[in-house]
PASEVEX-506062 format. One record per residue (C-alpha): residue number from 1; residue in one letter; x, y, z. Coordinates in steps of 0.05 Angstrom, whole numbers. Layout:
N
rec i:NUM aa:a xx:X yy:Y zz:Z
...
//
This chain:
404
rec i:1 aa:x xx:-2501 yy:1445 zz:-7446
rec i:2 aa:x xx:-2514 yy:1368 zz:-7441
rec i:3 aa:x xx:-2568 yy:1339 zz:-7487
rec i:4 aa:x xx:-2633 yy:1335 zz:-7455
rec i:5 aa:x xx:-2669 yy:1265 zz:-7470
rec i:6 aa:x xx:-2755 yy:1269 zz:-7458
rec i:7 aa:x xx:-2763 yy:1219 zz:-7407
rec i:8 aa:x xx:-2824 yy:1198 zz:-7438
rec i:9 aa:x xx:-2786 yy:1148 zz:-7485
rec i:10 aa:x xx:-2762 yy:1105 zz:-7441
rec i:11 aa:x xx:-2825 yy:1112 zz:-7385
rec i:12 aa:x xx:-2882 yy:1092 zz:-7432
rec i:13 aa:x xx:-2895 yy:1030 zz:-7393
rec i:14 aa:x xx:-2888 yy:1060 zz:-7324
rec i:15 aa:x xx:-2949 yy:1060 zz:-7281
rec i:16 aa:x xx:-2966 yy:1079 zz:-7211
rec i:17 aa:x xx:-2981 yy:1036 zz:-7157
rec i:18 aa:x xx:-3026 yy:1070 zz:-7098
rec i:19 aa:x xx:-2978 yy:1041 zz:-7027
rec i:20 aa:x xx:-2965 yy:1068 zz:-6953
rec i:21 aa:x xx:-2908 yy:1100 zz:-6913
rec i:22 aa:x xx:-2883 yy:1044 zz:-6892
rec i:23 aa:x xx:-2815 yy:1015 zz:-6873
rec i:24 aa:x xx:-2786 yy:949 zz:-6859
rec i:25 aa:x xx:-2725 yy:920 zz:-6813
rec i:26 aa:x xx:-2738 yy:988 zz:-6763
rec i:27 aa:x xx:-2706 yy:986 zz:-6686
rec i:28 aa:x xx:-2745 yy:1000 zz:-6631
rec i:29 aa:x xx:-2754 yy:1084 zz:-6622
rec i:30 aa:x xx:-2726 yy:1098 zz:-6688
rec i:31 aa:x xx:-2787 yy:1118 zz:-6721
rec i:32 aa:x xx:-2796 yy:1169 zz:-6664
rec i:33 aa:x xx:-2723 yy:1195 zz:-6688
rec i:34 aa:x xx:-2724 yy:1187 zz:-6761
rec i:35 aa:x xx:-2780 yy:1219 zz:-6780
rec i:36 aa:x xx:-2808 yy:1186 zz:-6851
rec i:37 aa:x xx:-2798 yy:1127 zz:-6836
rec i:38 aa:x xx:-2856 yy:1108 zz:-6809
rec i:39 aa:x xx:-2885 yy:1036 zz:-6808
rec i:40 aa:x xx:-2952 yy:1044 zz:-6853
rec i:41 aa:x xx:-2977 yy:979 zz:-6882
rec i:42 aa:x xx:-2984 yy:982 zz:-6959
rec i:43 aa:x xx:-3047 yy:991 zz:-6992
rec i:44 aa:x xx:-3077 yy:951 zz:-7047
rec i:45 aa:x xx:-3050 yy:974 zz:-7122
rec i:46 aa:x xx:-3114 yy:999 zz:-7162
rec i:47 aa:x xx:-3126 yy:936 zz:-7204
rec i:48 aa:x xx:-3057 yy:928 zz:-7218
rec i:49 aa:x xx:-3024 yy:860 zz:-7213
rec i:50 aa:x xx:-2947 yy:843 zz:-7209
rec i:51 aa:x xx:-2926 yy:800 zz:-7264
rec i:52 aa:x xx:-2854 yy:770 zz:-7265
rec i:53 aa:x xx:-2810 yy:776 zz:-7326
rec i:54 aa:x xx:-2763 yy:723 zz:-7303
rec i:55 aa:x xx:-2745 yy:668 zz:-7250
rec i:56 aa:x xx:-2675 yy:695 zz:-7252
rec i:57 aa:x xx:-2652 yy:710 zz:-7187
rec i:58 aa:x xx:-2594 yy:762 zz:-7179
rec i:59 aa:x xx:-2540 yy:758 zz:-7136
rec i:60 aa:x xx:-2535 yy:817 zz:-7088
rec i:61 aa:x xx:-2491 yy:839 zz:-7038
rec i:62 aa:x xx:-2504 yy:892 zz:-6984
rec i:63 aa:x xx:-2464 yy:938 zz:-6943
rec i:64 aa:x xx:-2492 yy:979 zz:-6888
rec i:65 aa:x xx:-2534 yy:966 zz:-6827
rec i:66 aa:x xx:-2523 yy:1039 zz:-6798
rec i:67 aa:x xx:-2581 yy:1089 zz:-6755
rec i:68 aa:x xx:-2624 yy:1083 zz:-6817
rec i:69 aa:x xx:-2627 yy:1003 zz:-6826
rec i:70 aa:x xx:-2622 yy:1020 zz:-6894
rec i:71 aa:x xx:-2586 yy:957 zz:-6916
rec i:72 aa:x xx:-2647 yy:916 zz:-6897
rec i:73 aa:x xx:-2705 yy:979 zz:-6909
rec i:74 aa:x xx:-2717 yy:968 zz:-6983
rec i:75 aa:x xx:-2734 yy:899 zz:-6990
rec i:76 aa:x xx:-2683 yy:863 zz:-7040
rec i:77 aa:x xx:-2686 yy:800 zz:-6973
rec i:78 aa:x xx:-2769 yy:788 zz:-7002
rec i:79 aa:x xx:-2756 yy:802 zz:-7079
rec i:80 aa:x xx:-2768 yy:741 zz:-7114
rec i:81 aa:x xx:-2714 yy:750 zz:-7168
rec i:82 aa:x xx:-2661 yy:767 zz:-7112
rec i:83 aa:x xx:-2615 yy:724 zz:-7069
rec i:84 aa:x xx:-2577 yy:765 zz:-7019
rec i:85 aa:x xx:-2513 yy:710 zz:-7015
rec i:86 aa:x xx:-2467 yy:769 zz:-6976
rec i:87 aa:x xx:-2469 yy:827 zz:-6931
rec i:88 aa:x xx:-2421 yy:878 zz:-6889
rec i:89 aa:x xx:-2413 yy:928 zz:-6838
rec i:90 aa:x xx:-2365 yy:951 zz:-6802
rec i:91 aa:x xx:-2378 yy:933 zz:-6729
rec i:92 aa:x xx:-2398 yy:867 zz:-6720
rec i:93 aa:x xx:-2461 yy:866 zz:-6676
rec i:94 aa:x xx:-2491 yy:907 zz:-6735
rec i:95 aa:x xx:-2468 yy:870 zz:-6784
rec i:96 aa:x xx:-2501 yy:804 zz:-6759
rec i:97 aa:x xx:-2562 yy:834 zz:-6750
rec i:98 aa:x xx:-2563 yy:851 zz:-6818
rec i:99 aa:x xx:-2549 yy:785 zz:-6846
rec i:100 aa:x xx:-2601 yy:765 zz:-6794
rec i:101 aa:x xx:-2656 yy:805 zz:-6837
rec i:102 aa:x xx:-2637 yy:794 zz:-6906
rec i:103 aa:x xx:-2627 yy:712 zz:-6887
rec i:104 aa:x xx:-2556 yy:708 zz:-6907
rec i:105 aa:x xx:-2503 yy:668 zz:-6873
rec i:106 aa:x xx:-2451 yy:701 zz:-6914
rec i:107 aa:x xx:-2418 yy:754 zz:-6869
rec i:108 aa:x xx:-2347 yy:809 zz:-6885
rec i:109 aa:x xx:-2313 yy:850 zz:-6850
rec i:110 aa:x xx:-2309 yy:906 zz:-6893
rec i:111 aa:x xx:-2344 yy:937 zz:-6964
rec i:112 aa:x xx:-2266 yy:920 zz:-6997
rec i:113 aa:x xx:-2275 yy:852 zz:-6985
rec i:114 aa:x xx:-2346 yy:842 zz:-6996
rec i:115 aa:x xx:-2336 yy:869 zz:-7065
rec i:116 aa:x xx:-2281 yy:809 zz:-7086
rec i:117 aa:x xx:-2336 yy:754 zz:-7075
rec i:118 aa:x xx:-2345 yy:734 zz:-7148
rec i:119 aa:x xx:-2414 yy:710 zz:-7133
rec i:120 aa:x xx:-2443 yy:777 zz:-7127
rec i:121 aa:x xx:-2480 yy:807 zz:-7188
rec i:122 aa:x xx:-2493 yy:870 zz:-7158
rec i:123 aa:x xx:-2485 yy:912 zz:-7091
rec i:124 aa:x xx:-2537 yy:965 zz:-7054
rec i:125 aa:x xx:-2486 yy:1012 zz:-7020
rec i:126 aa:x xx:-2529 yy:1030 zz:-6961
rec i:127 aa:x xx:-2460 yy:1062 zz:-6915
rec i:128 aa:x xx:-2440 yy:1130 zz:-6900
rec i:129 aa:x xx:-2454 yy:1191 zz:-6951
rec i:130 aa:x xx:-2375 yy:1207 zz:-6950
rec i:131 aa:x xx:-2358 yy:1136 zz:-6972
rec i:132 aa:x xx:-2409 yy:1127 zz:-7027
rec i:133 aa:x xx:-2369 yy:1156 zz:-7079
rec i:134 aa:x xx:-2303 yy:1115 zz:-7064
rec i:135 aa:x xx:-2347 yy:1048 zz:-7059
rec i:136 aa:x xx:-2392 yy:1048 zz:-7124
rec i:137 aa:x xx:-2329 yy:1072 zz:-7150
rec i:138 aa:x xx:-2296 yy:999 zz:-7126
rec i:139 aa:x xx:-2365 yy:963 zz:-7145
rec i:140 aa:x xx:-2357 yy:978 zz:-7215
rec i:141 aa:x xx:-2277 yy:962 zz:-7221
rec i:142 aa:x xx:-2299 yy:894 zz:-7194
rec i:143 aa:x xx:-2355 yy:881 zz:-7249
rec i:144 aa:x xx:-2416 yy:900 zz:-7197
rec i:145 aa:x xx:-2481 yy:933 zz:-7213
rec i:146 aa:x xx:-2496 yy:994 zz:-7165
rec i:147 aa:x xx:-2553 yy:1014 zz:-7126
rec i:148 aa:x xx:-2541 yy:1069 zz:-7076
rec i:149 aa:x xx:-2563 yy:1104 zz:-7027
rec i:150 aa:x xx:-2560 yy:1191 zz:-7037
rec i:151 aa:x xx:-2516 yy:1228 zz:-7062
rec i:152 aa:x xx:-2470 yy:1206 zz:-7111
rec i:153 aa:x xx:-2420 yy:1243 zz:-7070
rec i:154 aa:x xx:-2412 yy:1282 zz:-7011
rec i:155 aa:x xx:-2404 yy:1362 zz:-7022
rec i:156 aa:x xx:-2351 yy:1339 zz:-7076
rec i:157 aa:x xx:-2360 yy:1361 zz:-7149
rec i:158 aa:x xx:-2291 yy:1320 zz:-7160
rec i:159 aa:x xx:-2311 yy:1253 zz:-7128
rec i:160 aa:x xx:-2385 yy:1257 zz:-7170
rec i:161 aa:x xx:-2349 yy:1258 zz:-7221
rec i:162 aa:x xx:-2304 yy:1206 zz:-7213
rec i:163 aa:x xx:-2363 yy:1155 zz:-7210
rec i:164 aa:x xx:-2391 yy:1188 zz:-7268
rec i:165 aa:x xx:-2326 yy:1165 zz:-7311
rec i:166 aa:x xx:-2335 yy:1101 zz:-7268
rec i:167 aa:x xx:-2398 yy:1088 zz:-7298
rec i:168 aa:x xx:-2390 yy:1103 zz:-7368
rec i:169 aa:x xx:-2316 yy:1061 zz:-7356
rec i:170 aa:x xx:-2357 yy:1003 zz:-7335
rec i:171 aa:x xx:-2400 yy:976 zz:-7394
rec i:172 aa:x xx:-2449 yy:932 zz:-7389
rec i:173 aa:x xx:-2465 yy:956 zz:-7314
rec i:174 aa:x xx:-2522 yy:1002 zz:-7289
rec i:175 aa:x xx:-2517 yy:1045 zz:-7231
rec i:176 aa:x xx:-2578 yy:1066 zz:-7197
rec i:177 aa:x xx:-2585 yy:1122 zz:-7142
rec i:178 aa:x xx:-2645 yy:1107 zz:-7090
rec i:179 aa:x xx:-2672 yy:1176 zz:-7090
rec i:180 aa:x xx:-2732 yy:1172 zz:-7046
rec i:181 aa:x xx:-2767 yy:1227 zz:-7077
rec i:182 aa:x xx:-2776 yy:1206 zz:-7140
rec i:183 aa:x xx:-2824 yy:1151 zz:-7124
rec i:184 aa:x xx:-2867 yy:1192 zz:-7083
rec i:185 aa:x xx:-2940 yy:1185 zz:-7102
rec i:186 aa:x xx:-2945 yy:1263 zz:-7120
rec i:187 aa:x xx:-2882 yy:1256 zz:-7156
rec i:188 aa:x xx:-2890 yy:1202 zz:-7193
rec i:189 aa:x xx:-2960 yy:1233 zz:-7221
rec i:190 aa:x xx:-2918 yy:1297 zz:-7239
rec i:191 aa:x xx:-2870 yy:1252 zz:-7282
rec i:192 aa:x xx:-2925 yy:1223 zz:-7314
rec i:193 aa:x xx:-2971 yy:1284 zz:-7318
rec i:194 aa:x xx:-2904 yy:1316 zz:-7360
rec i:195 aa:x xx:-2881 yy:1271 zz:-7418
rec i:196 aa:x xx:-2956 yy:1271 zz:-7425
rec i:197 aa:x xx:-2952 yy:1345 zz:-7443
rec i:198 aa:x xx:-3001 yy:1362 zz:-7387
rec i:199 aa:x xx:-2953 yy:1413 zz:-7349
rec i:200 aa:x xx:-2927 yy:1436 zz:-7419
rec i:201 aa:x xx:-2864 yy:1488 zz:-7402
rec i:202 aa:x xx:-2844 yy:1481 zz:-7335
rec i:203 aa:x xx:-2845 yy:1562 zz:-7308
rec i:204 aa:x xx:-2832 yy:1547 zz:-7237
rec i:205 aa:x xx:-2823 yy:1484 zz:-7198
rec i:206 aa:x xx:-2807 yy:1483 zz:-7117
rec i:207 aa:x xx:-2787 yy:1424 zz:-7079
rec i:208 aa:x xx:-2777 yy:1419 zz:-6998
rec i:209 aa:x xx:-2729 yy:1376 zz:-6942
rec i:210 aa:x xx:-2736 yy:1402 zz:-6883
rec i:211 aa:x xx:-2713 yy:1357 zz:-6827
rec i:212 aa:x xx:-2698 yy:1388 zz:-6766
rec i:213 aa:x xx:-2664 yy:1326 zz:-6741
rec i:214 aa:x xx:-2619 yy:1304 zz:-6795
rec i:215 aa:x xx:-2557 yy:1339 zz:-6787
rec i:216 aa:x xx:-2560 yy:1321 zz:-6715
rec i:217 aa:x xx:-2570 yy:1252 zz:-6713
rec i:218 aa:x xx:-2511 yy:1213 zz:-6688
rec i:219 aa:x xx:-2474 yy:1163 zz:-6752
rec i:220 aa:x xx:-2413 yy:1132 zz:-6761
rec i:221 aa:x xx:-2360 yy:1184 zz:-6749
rec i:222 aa:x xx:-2414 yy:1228 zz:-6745
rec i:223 aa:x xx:-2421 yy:1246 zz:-6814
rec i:224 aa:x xx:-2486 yy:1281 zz:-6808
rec i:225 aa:x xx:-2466 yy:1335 zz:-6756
rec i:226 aa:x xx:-2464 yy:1402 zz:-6774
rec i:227 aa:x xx:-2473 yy:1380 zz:-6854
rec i:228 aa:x xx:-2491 yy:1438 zz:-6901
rec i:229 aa:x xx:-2561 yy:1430 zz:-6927
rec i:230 aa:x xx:-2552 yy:1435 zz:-6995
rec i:231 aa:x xx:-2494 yy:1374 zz:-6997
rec i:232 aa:x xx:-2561 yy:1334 zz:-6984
rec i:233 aa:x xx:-2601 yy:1356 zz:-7041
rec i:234 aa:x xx:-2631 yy:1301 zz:-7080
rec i:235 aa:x xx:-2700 yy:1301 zz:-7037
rec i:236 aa:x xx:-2719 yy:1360 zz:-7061
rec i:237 aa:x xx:-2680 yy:1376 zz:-7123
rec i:238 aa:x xx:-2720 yy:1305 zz:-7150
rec i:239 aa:x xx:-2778 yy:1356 zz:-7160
rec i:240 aa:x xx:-2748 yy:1385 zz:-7215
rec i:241 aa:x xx:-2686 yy:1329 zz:-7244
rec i:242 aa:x xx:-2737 yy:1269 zz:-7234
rec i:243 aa:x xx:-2800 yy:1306 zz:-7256
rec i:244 aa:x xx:-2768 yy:1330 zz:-7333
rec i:245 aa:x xx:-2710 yy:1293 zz:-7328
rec i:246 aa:x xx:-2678 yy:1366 zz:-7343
rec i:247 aa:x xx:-2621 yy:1400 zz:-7302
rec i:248 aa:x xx:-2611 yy:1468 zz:-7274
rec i:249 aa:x xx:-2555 yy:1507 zz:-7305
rec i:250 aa:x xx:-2542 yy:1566 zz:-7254
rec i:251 aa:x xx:-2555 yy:1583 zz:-7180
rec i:252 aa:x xx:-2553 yy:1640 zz:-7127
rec i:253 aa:x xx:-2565 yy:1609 zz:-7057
rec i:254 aa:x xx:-2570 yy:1644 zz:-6992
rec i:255 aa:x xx:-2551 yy:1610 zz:-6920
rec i:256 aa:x xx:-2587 yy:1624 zz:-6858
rec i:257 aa:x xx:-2544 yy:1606 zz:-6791
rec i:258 aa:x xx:-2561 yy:1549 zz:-6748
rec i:259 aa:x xx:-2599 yy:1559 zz:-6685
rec i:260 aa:x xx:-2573 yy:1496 zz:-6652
rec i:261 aa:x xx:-2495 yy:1499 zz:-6621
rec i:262 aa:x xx:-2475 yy:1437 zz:-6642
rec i:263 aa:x xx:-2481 yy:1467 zz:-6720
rec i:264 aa:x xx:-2442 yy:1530 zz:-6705
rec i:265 aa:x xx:-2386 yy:1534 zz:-6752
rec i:266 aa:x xx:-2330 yy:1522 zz:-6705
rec i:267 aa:x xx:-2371 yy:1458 zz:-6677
rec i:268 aa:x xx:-2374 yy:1418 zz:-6744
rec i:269 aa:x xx:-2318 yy:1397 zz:-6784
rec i:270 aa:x xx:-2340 yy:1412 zz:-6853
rec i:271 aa:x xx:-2335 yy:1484 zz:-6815
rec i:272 aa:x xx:-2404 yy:1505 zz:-6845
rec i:273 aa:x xx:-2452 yy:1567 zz:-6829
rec i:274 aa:x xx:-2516 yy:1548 zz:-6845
rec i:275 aa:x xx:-2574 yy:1509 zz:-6821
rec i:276 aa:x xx:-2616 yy:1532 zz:-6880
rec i:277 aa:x xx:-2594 yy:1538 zz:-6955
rec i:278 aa:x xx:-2646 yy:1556 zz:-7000
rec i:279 aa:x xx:-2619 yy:1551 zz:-7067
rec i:280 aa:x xx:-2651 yy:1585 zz:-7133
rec i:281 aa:x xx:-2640 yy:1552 zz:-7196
rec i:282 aa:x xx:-2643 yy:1574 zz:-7269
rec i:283 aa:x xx:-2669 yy:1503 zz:-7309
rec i:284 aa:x xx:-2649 yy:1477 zz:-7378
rec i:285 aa:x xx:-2723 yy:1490 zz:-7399
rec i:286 aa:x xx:-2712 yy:1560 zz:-7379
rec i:287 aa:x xx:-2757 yy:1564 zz:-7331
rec i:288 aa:x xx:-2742 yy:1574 zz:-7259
rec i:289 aa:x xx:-2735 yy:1530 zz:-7187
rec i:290 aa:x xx:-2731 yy:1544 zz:-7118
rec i:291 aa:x xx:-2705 yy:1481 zz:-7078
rec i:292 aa:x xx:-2691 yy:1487 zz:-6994
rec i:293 aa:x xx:-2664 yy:1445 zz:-6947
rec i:294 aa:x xx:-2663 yy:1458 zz:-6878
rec i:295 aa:x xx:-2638 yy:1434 zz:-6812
rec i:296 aa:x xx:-2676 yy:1481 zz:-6769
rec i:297 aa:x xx:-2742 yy:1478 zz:-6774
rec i:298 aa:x xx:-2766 yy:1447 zz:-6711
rec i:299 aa:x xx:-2839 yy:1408 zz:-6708
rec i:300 aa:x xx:-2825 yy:1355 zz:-6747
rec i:301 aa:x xx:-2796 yy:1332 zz:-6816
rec i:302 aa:x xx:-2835 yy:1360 zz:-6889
rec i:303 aa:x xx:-2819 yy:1343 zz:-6956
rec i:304 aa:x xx:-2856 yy:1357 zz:-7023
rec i:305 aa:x xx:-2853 yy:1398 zz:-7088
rec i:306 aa:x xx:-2890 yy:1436 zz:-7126
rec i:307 aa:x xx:-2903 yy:1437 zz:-7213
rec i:308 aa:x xx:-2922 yy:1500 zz:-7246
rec i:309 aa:x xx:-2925 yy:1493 zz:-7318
rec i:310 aa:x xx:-2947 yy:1542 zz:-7372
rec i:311 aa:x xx:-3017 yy:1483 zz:-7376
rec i:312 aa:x xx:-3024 yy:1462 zz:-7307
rec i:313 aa:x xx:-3000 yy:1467 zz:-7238
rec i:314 aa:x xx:-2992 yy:1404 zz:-7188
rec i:315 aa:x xx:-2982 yy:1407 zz:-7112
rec i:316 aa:x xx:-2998 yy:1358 zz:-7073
rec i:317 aa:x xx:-2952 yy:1326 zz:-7018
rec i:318 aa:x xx:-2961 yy:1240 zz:-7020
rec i:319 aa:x xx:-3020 yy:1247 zz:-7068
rec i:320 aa:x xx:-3029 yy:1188 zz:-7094
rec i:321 aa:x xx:-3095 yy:1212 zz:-7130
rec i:322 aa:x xx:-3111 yy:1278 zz:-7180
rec i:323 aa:x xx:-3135 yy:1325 zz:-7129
rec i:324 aa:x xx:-3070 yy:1363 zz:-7126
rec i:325 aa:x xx:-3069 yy:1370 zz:-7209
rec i:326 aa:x xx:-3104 yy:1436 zz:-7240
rec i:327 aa:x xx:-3106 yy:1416 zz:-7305
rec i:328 aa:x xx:-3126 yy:1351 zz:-7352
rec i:329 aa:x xx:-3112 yy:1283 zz:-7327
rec i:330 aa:x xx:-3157 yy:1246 zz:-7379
rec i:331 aa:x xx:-3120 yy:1179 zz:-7408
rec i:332 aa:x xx:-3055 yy:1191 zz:-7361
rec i:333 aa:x xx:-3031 yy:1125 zz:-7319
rec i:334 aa:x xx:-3021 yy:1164 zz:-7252
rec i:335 aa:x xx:-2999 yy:1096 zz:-7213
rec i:336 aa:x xx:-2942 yy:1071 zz:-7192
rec i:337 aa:x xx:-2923 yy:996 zz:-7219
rec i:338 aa:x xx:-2951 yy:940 zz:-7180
rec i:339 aa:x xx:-2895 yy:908 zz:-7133
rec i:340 aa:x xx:-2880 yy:837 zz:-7116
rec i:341 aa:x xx:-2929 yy:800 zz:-7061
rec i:342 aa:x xx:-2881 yy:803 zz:-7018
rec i:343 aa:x xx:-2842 yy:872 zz:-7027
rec i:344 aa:x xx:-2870 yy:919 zz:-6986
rec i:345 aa:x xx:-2873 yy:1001 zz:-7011
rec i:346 aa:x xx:-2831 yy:1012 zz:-6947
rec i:347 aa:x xx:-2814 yy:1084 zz:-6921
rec i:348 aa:x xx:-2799 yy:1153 zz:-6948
rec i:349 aa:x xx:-2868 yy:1160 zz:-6980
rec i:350 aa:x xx:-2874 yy:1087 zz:-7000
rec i:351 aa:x xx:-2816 yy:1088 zz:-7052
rec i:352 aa:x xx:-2765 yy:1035 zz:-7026
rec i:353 aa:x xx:-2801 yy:978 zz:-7052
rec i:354 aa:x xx:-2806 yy:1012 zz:-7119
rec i:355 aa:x xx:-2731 yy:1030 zz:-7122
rec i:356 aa:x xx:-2705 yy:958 zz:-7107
rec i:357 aa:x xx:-2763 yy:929 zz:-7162
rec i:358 aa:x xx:-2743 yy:982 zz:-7221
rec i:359 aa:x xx:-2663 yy:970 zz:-7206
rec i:360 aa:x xx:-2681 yy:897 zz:-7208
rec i:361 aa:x xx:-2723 yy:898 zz:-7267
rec i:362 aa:x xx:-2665 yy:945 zz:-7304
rec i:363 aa:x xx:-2615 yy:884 zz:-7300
rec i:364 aa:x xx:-2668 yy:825 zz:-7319
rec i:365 aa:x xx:-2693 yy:867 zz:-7373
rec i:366 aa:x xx:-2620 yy:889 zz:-7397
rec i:367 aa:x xx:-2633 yy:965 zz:-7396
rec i:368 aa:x xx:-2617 yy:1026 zz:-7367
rec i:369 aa:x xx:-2664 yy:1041 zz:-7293
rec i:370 aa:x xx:-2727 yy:1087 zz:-7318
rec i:371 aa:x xx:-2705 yy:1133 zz:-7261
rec i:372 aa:x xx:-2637 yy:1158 zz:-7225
rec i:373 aa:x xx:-2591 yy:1137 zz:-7272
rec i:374 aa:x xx:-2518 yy:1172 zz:-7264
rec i:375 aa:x xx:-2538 yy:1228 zz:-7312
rec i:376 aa:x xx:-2612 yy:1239 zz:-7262
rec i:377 aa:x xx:-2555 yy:1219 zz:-7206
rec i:378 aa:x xx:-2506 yy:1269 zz:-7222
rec i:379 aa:x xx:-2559 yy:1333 zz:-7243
rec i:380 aa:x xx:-2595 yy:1324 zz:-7169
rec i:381 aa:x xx:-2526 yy:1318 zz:-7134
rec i:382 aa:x xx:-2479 yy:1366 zz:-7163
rec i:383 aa:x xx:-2528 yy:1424 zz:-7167
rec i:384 aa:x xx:-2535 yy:1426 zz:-7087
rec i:385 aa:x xx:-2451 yy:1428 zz:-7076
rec i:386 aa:x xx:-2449 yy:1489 zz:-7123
rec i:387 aa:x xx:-2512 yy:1513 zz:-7089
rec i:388 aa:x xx:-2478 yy:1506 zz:-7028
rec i:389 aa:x xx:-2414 yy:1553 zz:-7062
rec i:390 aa:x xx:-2456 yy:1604 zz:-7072
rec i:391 aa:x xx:-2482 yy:1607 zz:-7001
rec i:392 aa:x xx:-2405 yy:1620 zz:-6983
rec i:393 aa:x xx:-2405 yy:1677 zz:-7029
rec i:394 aa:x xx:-2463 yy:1705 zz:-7000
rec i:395 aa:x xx:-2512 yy:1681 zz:-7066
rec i:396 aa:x xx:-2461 yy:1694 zz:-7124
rec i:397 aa:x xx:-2491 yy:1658 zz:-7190
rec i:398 aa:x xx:-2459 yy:1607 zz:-7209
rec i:399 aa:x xx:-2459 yy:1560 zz:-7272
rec i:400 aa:x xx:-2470 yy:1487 zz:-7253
rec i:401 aa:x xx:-2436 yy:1434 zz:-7300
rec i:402 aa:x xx:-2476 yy:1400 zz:-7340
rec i:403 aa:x xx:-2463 yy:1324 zz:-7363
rec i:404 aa:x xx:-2495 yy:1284 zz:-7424
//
């Protein structure tokens, strides 16, 4: 059983800033086909006010200008402690247009040789899921911090954790997962709401992907087609990992077929099933969690969670304010940290602006990031692939390792 750690000692000085759904560096029509991310202005923090802890500026390097436009979507171009001096992506076109947005000159061919430039401090590894693994992996051999985009791995228990002996190899370097979810407004209150003892044992917690789209979308190599559901877990398992910072130590998950021919078994190379996995977990506070993903729910994209604890109850999708909260909120920061002037909140709820400012502030400030470190990482990540063995064996429980 790892050792579970309160989050509350090392969020103390977390607040919550009140932003959009909003996203920056988006092509023309791909809101319309990527729902979430949405281009929403951000809103005004509630009398909160960015204040720098250093003119330091890091040195980043970023790889990935894919469907998404993640490698320019969170912001690190308009931090003010950032210089983006490098970026990459595999075809060309692409990869100009990303050093066009993050105004960089410095172009290469390829992640491998992106990571040799000595001048980089740290890379945001924004390509495709099945590569992450292999290329935070490289980061850290080469001496670079790591911020990624989800999972830690793709449907591999083995590759996880390989980066998590990476990481605990490479001392002296933080690695940061850019989990969406757990900078939602409604999230972040639940966080909060927690180490303040306002939820007090968690009984049942519930969080929710659905994205019809997603596992149809064309990528590179098509990486997305035909995925199982639960080997893209961390948007809703966050509801649970990111809200205690606890893990879940068993699971029985059922499948439900696809309804679209392109995710038919024999259509899809990871030969899977399903086009829903809703997985049930057993947490390490005892309590319980249901956690779905789904690929075929048609009418649009949801995602969310629910709290249930023994004091209070919380649901509330992109609340931002109390009204979702059943119990006491008296003296409890509910807001989000103020960002930089110029760092938008960005997309997926408003949490990309927050994810590139907390990784920032966790190298200026010399500690590890308040959220998604590789323990938060590996506990969202690892309990979807078993998840996703237990579909095969028609909902078998299974024990999930745990890692401290």
């Amino acid at each position: 059983m790892k050792e579970f750690i309160p989050r509350r000692s090392f969020i103390k000085a977390a607040g919550l800033g009140l932003a959009g759904l909003g996203i920056t560096g988006t092509v023309k029509g791909e809101k319309d086909l990527i729902p979430g991310l949405e281009d929403v202005k951000q809103t005004a923090n509630r009398g909160k006010k960015w204040q720098p802890v250093s003119d330091r500026k890091i040195r980043v390097g970023i790889a990935g200008y894919g469907l998404c436009r993640f490698g320019a979507a969170f912001g690190f171009q308009n931090h003010p402690n950032v210089e983006v001096v490098a970026v990459t992506d595999l075809f060309p076109d692409r990869c100009a247009e990303l050093a066009k947005k993050c105004g960089c000159s410095k172009t290469y061919p390829s992640f491998e040789e992106m990571v040799k430039d000595d001048k980089i401090e740290a890379v945001f590894v924004a390509t495709d899921a099945p590569s992450h693994a292999n290329h935070c992996i490289l980061a850290l051999e080469h001496g670079k911090h790591v911020a990624t985009a989800v999972p830690v791995s793709f449907g591999s228990v083995e590759d996880a954790e390989r980066v998590f002996e990476a990481v605990k190899k490479a001392k002296g370097l933080n690695y940061m997962m850019f989990e969406t979810s757990t900078y939602h407004p409604d999230l972040y209150a639940m966080g909060q709401l927690y180490q303040a003892g306002r939820f007090g044992k968690v009984i049942y917690s519930e969080g929710r992907y659905f994205h019809d789209k997603c596992a149809r979308l064309g990528s590179h190599k098509d990486w997305r087609i035909g995925m199982p559901p639960q080997w893209y877990p961390t948007h809703s398992n966050a509801y649970y990992n990111a809200v205690t910072n606890g893990s879940f130590t068993e699971v029985c998950c059922m499948g439900v077929p696809s309804i679209y021919p392109e995710l038919q078994p024999e259509n899809n190379r990871y030969k899977n099933p399903f086009g829903t996995e809703i997985a049930f977990f057993r947490t390490s506070e005892g309590g319980m969690s249901r956690m779905g993903v789904s690929w075929d729910t048609p009418g649009g994209h949801h995602y969310g969670g629910t709290i249930r604890g023994q004091l209070g109850t919380f649901s509330n999708r992109f609340a931002a304010d109390t009204k979702g909260f059943s119990g006491d909120t008296k003296g409890v920061d509910l807001e989000r940290p103020a960002l930089p002037p110029k760092v938008s909140s960005g997309g997926h709820g408003g949490s990309h602006g927050h994810l590139t400012n907390e990784f920032i502030l966790s190298l200026l400030k010399n500690r590890k990031p308040l959220f998604n470190d590789i323990i938060m990482a590996m506990n969202m990540t690892v309990s979807g692939i078993v998840a996703h063995q237990s579909a095969l064996k028609d909902g078998e429980l299974l024990k999930i390792p745990q890692y401290s």
